[in-house]
N, CA, C, O and CB atoms as a CASP TS submission, in Angstrom:
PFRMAT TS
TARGET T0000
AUTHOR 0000-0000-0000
METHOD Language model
MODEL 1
PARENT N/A
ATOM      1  N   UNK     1       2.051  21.918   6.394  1.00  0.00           N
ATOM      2  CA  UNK     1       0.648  21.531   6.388  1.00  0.00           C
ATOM      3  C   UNK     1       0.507  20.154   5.726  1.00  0.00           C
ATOM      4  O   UNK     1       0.823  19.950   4.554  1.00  0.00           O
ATOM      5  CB  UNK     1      -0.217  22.596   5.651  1.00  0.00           C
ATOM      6  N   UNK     2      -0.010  19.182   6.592  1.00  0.00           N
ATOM      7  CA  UNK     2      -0.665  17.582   6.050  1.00  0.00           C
ATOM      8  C   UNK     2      -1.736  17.715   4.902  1.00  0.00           C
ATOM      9  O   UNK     2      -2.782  18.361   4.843  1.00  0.00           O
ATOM     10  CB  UNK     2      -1.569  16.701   7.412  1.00  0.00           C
ATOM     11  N   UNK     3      -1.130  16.908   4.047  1.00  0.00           N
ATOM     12  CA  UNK     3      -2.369  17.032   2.822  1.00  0.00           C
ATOM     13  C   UNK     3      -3.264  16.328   2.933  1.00  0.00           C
ATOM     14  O   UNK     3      -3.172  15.147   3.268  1.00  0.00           O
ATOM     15  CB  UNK     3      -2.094  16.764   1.494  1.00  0.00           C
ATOM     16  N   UNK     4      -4.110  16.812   2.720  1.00  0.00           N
ATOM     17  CA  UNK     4      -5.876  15.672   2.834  1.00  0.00           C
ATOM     18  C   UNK     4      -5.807  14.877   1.691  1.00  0.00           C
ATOM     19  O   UNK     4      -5.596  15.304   0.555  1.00  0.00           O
ATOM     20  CB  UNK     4      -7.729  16.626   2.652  1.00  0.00           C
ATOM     21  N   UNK     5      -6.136  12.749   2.268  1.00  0.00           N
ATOM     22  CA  UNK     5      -6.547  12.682   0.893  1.00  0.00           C
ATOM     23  C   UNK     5      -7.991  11.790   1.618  1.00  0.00           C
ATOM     24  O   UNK     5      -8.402  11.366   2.698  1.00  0.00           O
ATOM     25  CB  UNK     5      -5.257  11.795  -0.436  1.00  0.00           C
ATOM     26  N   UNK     6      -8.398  11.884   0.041  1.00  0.00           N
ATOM     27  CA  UNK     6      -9.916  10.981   0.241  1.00  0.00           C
ATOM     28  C   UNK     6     -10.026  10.084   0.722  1.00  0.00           C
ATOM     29  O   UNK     6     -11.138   9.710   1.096  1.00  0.00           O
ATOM     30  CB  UNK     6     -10.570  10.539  -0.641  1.00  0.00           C
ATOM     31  N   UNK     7      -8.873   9.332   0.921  1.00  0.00           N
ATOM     32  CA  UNK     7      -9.915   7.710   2.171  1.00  0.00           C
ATOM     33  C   UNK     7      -8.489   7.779   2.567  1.00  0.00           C
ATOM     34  O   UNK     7      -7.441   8.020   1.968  1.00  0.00           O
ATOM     35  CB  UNK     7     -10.853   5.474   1.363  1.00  0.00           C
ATOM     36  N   UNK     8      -9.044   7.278   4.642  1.00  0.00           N
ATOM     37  CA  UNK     8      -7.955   7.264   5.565  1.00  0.00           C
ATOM     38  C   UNK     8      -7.382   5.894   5.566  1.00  0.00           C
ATOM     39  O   UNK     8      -6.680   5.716   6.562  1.00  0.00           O
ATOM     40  CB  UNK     8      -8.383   7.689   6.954  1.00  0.00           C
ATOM     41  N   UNK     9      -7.448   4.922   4.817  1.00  0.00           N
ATOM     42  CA  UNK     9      -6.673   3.687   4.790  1.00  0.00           C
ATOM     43  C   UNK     9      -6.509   3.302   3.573  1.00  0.00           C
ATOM     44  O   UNK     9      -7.368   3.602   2.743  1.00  0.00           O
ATOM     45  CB  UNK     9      -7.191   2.646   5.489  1.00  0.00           C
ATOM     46  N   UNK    10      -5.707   2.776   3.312  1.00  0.00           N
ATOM     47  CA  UNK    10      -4.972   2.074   1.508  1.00  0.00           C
ATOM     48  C   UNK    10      -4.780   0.535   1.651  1.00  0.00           C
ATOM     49  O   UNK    10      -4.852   0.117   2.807  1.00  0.00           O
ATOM     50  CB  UNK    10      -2.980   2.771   0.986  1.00  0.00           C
ATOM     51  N   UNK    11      -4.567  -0.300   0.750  1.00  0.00           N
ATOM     52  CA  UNK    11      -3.326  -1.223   1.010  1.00  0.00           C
ATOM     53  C   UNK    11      -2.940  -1.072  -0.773  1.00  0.00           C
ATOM     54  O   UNK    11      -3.313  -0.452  -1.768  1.00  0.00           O
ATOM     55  CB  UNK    11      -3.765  -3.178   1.803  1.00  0.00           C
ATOM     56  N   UNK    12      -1.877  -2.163  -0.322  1.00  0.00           N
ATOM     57  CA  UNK    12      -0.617  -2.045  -0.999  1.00  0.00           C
ATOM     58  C   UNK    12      -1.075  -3.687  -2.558  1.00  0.00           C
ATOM     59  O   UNK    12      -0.782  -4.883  -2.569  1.00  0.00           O
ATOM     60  CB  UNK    12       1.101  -2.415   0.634  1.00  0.00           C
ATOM     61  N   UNK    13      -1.515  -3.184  -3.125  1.00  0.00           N
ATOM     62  CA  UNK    13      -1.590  -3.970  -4.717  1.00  0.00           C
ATOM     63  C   UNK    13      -0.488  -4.517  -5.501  1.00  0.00           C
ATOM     64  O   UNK    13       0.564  -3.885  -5.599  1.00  0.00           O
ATOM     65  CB  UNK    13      -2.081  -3.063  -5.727  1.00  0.00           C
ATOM     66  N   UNK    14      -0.663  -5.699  -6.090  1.00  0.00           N
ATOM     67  CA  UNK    14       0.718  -5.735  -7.125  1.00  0.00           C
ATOM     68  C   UNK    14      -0.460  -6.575  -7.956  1.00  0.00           C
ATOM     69  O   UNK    14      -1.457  -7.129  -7.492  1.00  0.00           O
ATOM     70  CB  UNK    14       2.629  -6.680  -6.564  1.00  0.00           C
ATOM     71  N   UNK    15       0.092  -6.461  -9.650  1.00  0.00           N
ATOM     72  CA  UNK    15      -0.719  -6.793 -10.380  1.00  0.00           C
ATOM     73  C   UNK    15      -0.043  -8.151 -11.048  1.00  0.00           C
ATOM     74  O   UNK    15       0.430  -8.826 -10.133  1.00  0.00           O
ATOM     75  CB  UNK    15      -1.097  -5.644 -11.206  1.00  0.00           C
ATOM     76  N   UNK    16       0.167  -8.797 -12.388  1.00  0.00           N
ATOM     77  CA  UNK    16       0.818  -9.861 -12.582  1.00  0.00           C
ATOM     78  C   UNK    16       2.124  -9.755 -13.286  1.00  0.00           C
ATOM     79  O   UNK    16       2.790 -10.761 -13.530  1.00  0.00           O
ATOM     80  CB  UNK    16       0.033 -10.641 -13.162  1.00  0.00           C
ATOM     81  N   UNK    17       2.429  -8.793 -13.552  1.00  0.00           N
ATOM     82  CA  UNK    17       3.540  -7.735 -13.781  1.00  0.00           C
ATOM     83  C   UNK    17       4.958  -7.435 -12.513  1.00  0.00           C
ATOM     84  O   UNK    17       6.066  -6.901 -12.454  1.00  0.00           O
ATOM     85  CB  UNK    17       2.581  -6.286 -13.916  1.00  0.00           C
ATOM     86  N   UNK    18       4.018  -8.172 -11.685  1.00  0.00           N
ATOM     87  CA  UNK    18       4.456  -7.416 -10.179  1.00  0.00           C
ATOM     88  C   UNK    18       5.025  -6.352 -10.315  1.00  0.00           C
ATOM     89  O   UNK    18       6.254  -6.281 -10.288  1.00  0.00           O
ATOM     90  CB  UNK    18       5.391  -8.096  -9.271  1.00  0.00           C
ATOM     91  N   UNK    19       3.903  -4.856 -10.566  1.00  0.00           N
ATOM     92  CA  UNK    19       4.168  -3.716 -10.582  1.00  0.00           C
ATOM     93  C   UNK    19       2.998  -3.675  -9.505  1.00  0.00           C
ATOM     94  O   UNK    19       1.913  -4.257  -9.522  1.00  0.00           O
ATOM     95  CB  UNK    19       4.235  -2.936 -11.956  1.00  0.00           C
ATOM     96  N   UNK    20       3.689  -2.584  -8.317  1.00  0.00           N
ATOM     97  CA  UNK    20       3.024  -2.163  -7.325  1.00  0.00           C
ATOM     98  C   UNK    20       1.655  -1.026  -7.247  1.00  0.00           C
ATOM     99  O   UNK    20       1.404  -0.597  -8.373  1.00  0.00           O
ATOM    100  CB  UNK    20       4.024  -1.777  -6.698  1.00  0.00           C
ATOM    101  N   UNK    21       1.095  -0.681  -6.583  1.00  0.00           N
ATOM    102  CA  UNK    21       0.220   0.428  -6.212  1.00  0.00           C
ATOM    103  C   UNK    21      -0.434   0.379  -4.917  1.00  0.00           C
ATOM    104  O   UNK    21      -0.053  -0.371  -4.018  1.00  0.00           O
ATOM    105  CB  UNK    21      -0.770   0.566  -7.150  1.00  0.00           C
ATOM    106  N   UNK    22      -1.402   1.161  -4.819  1.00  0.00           N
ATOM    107  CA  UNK    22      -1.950   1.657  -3.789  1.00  0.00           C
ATOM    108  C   UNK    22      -3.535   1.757  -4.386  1.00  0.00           C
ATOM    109  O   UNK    22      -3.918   2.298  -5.423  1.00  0.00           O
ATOM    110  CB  UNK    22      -1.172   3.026  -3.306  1.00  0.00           C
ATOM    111  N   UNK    23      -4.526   0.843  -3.071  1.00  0.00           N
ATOM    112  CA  UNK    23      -5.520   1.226  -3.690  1.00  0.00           C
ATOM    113  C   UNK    23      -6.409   1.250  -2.197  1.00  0.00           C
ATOM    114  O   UNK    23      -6.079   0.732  -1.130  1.00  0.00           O
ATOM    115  CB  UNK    23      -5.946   0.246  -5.033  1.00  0.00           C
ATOM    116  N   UNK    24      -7.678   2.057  -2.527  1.00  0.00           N
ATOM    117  CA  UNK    24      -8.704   2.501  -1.033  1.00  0.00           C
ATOM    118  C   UNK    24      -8.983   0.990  -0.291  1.00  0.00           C
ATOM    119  O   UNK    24      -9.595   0.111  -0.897  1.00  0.00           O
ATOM    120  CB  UNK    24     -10.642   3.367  -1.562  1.00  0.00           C
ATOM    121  N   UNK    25      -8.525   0.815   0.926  1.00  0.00           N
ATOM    122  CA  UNK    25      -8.997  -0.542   1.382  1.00  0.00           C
ATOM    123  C   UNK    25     -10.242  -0.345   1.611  1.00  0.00           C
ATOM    124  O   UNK    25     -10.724  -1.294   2.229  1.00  0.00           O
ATOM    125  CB  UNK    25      -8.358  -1.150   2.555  1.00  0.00           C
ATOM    126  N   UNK    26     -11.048   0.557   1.359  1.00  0.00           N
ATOM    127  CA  UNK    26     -12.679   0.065   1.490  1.00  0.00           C
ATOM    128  C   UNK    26     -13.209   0.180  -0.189  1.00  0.00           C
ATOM    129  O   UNK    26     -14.272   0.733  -0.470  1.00  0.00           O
ATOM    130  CB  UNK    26     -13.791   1.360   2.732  1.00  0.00           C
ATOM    131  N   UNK    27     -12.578  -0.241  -0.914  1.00  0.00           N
ATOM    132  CA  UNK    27     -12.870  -0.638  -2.043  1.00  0.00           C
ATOM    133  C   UNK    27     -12.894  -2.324  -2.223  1.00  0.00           C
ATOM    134  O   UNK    27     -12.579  -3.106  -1.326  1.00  0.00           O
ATOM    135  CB  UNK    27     -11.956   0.062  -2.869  1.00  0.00           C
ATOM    136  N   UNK    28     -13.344  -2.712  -3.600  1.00  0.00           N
ATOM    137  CA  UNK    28     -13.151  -3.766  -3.998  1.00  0.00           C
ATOM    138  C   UNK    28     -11.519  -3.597  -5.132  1.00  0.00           C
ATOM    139  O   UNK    28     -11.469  -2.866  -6.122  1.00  0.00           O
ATOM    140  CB  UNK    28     -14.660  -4.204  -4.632  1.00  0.00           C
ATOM    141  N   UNK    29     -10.622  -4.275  -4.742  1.00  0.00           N
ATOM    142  CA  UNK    29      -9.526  -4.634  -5.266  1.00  0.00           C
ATOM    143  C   UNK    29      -9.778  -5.123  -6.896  1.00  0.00           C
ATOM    144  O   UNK    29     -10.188  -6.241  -7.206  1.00  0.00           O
ATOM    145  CB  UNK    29      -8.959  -5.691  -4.317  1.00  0.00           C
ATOM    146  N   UNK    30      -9.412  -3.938  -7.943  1.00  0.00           N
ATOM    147  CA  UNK    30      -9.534  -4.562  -9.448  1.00  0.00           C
ATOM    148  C   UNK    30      -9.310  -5.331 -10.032  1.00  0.00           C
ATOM    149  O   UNK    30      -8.080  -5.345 -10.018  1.00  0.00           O
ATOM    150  CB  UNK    30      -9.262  -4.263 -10.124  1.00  0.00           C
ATOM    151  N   UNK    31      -9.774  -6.434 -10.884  1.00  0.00           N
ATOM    152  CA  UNK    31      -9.306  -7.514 -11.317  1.00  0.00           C
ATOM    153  C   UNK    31      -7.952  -7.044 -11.842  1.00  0.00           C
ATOM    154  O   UNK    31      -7.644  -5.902 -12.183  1.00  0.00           O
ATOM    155  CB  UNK    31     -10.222  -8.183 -12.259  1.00  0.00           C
ATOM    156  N   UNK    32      -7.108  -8.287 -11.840  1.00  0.00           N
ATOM    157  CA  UNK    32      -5.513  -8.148 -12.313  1.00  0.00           C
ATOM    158  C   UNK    32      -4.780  -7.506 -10.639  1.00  0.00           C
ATOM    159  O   UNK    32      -3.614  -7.205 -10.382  1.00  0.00           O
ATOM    160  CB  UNK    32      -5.317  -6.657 -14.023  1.00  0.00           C
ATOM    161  N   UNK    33      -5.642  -7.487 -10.020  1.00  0.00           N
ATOM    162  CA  UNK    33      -4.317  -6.968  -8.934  1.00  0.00           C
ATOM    163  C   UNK    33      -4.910  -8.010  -7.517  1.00  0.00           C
ATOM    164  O   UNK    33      -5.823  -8.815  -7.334  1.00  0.00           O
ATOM    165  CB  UNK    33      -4.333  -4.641  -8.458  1.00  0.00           C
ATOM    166  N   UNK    34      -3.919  -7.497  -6.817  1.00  0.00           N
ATOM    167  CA  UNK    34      -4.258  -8.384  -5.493  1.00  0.00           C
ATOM    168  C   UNK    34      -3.568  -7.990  -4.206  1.00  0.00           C
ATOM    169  O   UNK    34      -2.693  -7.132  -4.321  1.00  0.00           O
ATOM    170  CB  UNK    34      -3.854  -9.888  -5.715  1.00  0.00           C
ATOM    171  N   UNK    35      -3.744  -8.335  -3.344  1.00  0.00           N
ATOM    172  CA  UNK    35      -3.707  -7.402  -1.644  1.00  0.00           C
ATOM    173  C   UNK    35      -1.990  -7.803  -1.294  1.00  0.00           C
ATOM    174  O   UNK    35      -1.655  -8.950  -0.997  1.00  0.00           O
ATOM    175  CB  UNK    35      -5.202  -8.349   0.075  1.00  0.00           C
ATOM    176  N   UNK    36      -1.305  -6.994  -1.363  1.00  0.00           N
ATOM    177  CA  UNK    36       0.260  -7.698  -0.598  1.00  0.00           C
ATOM    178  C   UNK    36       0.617  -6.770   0.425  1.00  0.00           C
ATOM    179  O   UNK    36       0.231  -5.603   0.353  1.00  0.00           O
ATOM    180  CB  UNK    36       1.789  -7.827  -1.708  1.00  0.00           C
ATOM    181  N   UNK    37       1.311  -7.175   1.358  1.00  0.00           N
ATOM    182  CA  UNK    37       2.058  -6.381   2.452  1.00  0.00           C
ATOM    183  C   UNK    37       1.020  -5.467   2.766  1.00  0.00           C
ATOM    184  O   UNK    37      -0.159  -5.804   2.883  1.00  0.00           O
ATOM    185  CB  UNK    37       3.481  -5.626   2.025  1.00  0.00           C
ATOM    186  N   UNK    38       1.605  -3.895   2.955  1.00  0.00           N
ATOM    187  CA  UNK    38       1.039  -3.627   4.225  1.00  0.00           C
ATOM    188  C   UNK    38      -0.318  -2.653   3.726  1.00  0.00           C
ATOM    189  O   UNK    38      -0.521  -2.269   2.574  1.00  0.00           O
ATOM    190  CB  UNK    38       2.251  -2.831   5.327  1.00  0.00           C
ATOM    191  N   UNK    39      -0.951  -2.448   4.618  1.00  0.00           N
ATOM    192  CA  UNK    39      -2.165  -1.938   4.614  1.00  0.00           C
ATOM    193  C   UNK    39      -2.252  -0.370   5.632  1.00  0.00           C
ATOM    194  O   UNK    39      -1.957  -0.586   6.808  1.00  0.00           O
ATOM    195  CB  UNK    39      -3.114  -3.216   5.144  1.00  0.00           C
ATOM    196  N   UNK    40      -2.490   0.621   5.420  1.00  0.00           N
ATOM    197  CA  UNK    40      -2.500   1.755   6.479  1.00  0.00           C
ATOM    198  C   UNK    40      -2.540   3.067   6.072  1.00  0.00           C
ATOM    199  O   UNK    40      -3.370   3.350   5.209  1.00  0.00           O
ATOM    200  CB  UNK    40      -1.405   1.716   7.282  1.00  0.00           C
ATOM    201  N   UNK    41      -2.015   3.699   6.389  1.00  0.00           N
ATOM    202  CA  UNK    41      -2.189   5.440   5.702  1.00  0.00           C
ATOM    203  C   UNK    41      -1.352   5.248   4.226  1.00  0.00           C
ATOM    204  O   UNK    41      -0.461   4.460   3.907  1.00  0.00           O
ATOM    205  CB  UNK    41      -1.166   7.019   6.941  1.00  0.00           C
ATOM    206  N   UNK    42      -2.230   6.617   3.273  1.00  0.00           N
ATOM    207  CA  UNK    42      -1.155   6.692   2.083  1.00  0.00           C
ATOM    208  C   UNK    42       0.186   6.593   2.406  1.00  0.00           C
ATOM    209  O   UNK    42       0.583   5.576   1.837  1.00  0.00           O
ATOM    210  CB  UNK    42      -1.215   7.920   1.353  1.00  0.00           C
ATOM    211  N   UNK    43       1.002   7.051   2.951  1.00  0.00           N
ATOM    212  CA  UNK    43       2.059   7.334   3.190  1.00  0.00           C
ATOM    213  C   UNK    43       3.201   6.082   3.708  1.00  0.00           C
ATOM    214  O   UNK    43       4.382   5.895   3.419  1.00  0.00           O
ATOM    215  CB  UNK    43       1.783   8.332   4.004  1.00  0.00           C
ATOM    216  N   UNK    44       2.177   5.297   4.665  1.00  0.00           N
ATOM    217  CA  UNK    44       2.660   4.373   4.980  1.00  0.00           C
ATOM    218  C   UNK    44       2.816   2.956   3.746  1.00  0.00           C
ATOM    219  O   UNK    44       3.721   2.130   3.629  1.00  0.00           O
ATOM    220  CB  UNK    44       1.926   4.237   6.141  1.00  0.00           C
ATOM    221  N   UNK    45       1.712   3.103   3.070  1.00  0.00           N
ATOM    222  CA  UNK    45       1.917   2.364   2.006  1.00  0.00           C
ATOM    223  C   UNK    45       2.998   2.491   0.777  1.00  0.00           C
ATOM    224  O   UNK    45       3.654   1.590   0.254  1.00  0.00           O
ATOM    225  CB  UNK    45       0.840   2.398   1.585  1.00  0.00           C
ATOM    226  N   UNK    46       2.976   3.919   0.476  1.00  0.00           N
ATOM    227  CA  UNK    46       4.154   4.214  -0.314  1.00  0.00           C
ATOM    228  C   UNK    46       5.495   3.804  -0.070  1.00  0.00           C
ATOM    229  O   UNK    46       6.271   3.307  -0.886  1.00  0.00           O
ATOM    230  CB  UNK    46       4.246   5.387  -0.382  1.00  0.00           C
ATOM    231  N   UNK    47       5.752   4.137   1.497  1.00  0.00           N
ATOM    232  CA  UNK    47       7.300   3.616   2.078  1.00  0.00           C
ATOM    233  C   UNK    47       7.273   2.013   1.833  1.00  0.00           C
ATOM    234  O   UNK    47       8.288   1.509   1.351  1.00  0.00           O
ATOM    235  CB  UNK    47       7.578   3.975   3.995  1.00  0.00           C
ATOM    236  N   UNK    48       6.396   1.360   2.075  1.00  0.00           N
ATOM    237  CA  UNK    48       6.512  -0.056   2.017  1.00  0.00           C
ATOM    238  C   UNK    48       6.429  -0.536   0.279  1.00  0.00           C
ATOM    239  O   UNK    48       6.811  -1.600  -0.207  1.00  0.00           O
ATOM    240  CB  UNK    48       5.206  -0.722   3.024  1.00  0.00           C
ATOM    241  N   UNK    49       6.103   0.074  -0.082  1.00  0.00           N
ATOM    242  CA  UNK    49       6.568  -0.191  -1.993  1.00  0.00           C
ATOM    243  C   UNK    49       8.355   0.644  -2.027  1.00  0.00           C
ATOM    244  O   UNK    49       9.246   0.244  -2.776  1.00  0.00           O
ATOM    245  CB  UNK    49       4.930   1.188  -3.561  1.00  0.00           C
ATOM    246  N   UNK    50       8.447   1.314  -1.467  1.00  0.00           N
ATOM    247  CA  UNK    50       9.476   1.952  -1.759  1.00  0.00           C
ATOM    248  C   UNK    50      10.432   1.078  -1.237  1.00  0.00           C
ATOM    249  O   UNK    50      11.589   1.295  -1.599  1.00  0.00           O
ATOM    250  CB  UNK    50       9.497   3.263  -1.327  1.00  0.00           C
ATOM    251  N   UNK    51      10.258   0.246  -0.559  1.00  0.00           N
ATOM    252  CA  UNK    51      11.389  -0.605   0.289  1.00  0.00           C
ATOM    253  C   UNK    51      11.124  -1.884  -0.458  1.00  0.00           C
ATOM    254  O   UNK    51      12.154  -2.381  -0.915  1.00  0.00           O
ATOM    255  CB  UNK    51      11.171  -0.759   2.150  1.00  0.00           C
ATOM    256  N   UNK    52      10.066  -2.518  -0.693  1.00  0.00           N
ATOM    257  CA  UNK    52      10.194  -3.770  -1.558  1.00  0.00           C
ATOM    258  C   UNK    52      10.279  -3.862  -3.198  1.00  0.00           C
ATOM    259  O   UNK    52      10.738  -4.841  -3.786  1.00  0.00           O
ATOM    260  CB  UNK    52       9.071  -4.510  -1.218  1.00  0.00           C
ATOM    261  N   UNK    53       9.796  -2.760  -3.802  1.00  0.00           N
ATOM    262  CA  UNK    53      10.012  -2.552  -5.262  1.00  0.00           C
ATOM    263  C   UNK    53      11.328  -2.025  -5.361  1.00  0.00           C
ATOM    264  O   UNK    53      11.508  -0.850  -5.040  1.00  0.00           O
ATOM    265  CB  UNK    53       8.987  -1.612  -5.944  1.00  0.00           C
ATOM    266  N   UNK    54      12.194  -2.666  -5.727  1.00  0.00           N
ATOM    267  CA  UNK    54      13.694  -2.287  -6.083  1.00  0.00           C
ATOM    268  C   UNK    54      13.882  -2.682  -7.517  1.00  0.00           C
ATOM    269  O   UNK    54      14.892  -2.472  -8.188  1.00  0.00           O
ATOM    270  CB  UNK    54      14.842  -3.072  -5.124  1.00  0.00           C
ATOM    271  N   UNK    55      12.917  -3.207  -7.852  1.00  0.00           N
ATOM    272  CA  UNK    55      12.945  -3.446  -9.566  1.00  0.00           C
ATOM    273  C   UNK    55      11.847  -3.444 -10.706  1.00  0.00           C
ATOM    274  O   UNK    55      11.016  -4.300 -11.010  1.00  0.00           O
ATOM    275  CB  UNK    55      13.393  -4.699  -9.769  1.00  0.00           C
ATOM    276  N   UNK    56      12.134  -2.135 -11.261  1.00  0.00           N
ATOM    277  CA  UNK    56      10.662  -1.190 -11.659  1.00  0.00           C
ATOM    278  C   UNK    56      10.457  -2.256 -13.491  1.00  0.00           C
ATOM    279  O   UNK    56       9.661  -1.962 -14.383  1.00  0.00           O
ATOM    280  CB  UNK    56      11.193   1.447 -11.922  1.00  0.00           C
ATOM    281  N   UNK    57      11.133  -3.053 -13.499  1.00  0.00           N
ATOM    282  CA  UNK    57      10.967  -3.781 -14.847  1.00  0.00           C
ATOM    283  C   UNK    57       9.933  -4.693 -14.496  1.00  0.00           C
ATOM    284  O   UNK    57       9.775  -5.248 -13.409  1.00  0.00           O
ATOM    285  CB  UNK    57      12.296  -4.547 -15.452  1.00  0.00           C
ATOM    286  N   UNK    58       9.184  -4.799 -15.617  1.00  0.00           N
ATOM    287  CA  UNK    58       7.913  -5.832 -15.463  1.00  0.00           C
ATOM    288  C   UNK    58       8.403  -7.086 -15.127  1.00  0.00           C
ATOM    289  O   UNK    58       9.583  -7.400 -15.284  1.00  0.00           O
ATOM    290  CB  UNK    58       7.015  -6.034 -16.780  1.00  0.00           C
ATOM    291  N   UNK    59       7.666  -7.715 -14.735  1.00  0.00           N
ATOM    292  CA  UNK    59       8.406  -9.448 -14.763  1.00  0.00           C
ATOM    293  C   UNK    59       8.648  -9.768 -16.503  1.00  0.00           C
ATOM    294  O   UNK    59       9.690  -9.886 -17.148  1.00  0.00           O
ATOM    295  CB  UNK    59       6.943 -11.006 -13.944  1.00  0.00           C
ATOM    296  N   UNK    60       7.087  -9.851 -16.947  1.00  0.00           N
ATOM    297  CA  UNK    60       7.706 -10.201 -18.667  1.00  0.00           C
ATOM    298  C   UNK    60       8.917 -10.148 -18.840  1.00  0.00           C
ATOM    299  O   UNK    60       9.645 -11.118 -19.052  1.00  0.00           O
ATOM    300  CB  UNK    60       7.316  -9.277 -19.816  1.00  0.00           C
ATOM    301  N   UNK    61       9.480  -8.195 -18.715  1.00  0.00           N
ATOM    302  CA  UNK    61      11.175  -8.407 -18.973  1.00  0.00           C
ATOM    303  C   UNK    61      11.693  -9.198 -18.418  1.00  0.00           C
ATOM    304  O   UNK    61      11.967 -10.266 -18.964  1.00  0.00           O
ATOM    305  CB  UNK    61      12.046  -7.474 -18.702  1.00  0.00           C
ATOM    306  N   UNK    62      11.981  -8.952 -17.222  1.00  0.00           N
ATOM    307  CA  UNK    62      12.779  -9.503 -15.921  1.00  0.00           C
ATOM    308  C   UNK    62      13.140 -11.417 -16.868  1.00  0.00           C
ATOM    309  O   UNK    62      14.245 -11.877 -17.154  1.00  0.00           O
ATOM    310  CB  UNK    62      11.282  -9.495 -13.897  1.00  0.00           C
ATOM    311  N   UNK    63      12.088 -11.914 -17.047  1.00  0.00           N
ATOM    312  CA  UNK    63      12.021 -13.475 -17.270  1.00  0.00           C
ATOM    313  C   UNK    63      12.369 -13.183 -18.754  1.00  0.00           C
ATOM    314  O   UNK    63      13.370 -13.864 -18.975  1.00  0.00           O
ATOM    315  CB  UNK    63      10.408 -14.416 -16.899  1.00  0.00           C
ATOM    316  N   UNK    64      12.036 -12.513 -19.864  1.00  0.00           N
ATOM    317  CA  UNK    64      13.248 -12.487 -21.083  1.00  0.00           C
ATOM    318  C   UNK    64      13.934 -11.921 -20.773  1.00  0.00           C
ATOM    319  O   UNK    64      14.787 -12.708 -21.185  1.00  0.00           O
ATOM    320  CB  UNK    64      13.158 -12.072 -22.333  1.00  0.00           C
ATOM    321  N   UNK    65      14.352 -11.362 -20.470  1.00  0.00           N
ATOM    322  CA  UNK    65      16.168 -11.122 -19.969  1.00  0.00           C
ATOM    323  C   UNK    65      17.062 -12.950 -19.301  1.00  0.00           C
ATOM    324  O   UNK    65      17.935 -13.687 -19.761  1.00  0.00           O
ATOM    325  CB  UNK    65      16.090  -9.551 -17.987  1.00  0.00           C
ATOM    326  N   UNK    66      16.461 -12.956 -18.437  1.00  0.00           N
ATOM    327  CA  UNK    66      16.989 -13.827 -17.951  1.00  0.00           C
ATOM    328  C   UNK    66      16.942 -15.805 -18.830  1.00  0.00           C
ATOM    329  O   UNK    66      17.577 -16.857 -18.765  1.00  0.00           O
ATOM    330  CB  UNK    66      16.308 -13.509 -16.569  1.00  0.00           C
ATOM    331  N   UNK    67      15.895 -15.293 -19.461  1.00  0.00           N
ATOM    332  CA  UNK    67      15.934 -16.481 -20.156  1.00  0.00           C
ATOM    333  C   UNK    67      16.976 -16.370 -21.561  1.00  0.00           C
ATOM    334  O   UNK    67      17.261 -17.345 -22.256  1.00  0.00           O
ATOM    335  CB  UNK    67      14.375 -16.824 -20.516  1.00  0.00           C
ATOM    336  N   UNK    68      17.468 -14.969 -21.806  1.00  0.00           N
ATOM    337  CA  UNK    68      18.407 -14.600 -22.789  1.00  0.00           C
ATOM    338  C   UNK    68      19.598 -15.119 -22.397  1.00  0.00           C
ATOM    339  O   UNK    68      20.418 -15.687 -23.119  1.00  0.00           O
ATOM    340  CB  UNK    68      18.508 -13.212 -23.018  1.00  0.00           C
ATOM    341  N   UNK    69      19.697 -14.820 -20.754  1.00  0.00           N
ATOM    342  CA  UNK    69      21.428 -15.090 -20.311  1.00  0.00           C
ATOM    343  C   UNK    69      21.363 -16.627 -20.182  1.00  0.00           C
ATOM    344  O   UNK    69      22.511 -17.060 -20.087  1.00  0.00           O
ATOM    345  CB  UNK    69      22.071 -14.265 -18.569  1.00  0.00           C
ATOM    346  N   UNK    70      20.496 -17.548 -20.146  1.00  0.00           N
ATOM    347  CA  UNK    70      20.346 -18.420 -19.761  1.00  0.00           C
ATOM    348  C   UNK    70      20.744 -19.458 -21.070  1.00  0.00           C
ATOM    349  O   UNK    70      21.119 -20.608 -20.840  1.00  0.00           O
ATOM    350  CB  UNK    70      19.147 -18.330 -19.126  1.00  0.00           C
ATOM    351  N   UNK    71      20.625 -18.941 -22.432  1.00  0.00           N
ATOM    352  CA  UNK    71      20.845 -19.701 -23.678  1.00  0.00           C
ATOM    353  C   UNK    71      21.757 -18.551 -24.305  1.00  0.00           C
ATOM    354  O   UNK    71      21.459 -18.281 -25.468  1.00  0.00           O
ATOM    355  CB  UNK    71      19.364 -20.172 -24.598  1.00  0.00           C
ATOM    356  N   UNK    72      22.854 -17.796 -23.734  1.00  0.00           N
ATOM    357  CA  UNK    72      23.705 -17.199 -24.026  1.00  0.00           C
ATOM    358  C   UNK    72      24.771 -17.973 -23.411  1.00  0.00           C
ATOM    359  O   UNK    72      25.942 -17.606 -23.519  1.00  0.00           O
ATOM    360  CB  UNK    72      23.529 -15.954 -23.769  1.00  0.00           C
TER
END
């Protein structure tokens, strides 16, 4: 059995973190985030974070880390 959810279209959010989500495309998009890739059923949106988020570390880290190896 298909689960019901409350609104039949999503798109796909990333905030400045570039940490992903999902939010109602007949909403207004929350400050701090903004519209990327794809747009369509829950489901379809999830697979498309699931295929481009391969790295669940905030940027903050991501850029101290790398600015560590960088003066190491």
């Amino acid at each position: 059995m298909e689960q019901e959810y409350p609104f039949k279209e999503y798109r796909v959010v990333m905030n400045l973190e570039e940490q992903y989500s999902i939010w109602p495309a007949c909403r207004d998009i929350p400050l701090g985030w903004d519209a990327v890739g794809e747009m369509g059923s829950k489901q379809e949106c999830l697979d498309y974070i699931k295929q481009v988020w391969l790295d669940m570390r905030p940027k903050s880290l991501k850029d101290a880390e790398n600015q560590k190896c960088v003066h190491n």
